[in-house]
C-alpha positions as CSV (number, residue, x, y, z in Angstrom):
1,X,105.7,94.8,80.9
2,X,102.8,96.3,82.4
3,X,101.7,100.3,80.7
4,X,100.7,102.6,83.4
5,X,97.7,105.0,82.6
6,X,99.6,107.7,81.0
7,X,101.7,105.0,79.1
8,X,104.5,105.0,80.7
9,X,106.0,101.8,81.6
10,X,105.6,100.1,85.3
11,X,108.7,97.7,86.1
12,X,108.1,94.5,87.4
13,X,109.3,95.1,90.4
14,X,107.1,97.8,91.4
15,X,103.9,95.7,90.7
16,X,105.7,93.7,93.2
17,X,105.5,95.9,95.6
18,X,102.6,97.3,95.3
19,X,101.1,93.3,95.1
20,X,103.0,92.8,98.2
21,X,101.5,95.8,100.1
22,X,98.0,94.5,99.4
23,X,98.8,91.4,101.0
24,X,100.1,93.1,103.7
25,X,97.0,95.3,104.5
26,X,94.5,92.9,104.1
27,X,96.7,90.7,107.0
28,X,96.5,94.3,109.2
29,X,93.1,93.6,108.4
30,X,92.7,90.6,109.1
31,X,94.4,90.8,112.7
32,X,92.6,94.0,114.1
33,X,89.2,92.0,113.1
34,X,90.3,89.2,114.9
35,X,91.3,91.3,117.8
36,X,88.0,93.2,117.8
37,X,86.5,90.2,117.6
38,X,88.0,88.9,120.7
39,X,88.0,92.1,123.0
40,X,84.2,92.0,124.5
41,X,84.3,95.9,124.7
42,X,85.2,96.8,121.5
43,X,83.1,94.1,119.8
44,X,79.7,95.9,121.6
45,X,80.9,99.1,120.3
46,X,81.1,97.8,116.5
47,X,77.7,96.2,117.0
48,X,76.4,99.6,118.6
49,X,77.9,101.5,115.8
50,X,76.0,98.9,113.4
51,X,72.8,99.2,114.4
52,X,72.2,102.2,112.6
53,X,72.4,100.6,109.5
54,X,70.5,97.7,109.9
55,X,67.7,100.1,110.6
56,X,67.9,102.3,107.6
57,X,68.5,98.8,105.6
58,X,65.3,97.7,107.1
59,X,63.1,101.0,107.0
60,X,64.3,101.6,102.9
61,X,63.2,97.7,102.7
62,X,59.8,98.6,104.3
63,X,59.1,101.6,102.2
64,X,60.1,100.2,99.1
65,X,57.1,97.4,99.7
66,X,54.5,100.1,100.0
């Protein structure tokens, strides 16, 4: 038996579930990355949309040198 955060007692079955559910977002997941991935328009606007951060990452590297 698994004890919830307030004690109470979480049935197997809904560990189950909830295990279940994980797996079953992380395939979503998986399958819109692989369709991003494979649509030439939408893969330029995730790399657009990530350029931003590889230029703070790199200008917070920079000052952190000096």
């Amino acid at each position: 038996m698994i004890v919830g955060l307030v004690g109470e007692v979480i049935p197997p079955t809904m560990m189950q579930n909830i295990i279940t559910s994980m797996g079953d977002a992380f395939t979503l997941v998986g399958t819109i990355i692989t369709k991003v991935v494979g649509n030439p328009v939408l893969l330029f606007c995730l790399a657009a949309g990530l350029i931003p951060v590889g230029i703070s990452i790199f200008r917070n590297l920079r000052h952190s040198v000096n």
